[in-house]
Every structure is written in structure tokens, then in C-alpha cells.
N, C-alpha and C positions, 0 to 999 in steps of 0.2 A: 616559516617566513618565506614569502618569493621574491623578496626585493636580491637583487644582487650587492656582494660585497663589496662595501664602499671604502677606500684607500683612507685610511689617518687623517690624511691632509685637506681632504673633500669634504664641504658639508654634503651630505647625504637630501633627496627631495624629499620634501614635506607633500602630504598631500591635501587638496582643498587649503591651502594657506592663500592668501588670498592679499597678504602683507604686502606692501614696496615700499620703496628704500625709502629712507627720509631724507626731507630734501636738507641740504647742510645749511645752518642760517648762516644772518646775512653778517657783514665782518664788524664789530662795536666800534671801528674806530677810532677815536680819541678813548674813549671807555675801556677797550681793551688792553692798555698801556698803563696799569696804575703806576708802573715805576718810573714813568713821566712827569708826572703829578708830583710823584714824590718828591723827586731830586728839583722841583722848580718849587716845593713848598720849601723846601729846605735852602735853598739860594738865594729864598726870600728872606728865610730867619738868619740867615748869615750874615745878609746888605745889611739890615736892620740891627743888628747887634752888631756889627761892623759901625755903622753908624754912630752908636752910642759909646762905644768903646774909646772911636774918636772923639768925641767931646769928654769924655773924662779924663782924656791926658790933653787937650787944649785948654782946659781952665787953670 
């Protein structure tokens, strides 16, 4: 082999690769937070059963 020896830490060159970086997409936004979602589905089911809760000790 004539390549010189490449250090552990180095990726070593390919040849004819012809690859580039991929580009990083782009950021999901509100979609990338499902534990957002979450805790507001659940604050919803709490008002609501809070709700009901109060009218069975008001009757």
C-alpha cells in the first residue's frame, strides 16, 4: 500500500468519492416538540375533568 499512515483520530481520503455533506434540514418547529403538545393535551383533560368534578359536589 502507498498511502501514508493515517492517525486513529483522522478519517483517512477516499479516492474518487465524489459524496458532500448533507445539507442539515430544516428545523420542524412546533412538530419537533411533541412534549408540548403533550402537557397542553393533558391541561386540557384536567380543566375538563376539573370541570365536572365541580358540578358533582355543587348538586
Amino acid at each position: 500500500m502507498t498511502d501514508p499512515h493515517v492517525p486513529p483520530e483522522e478519517t483517512p481520503p477516499v479516492e474518487g468519492s465524489i459524496a458532500e455533506a448533507h445539507e442539515e434540514r430544516a428545523d420542524g418547529g412546533m412538530w419537533e416538540h411533541p412534549g408540548v403538545w403533550l402537557w397542553l393535551i393533558v391541561l386540557g383533560a384536567v380543566i375538563v375533568a376539573a370541570f365536572f368534578i365541580a358540578r358533582i359536589f355543587s348538586l
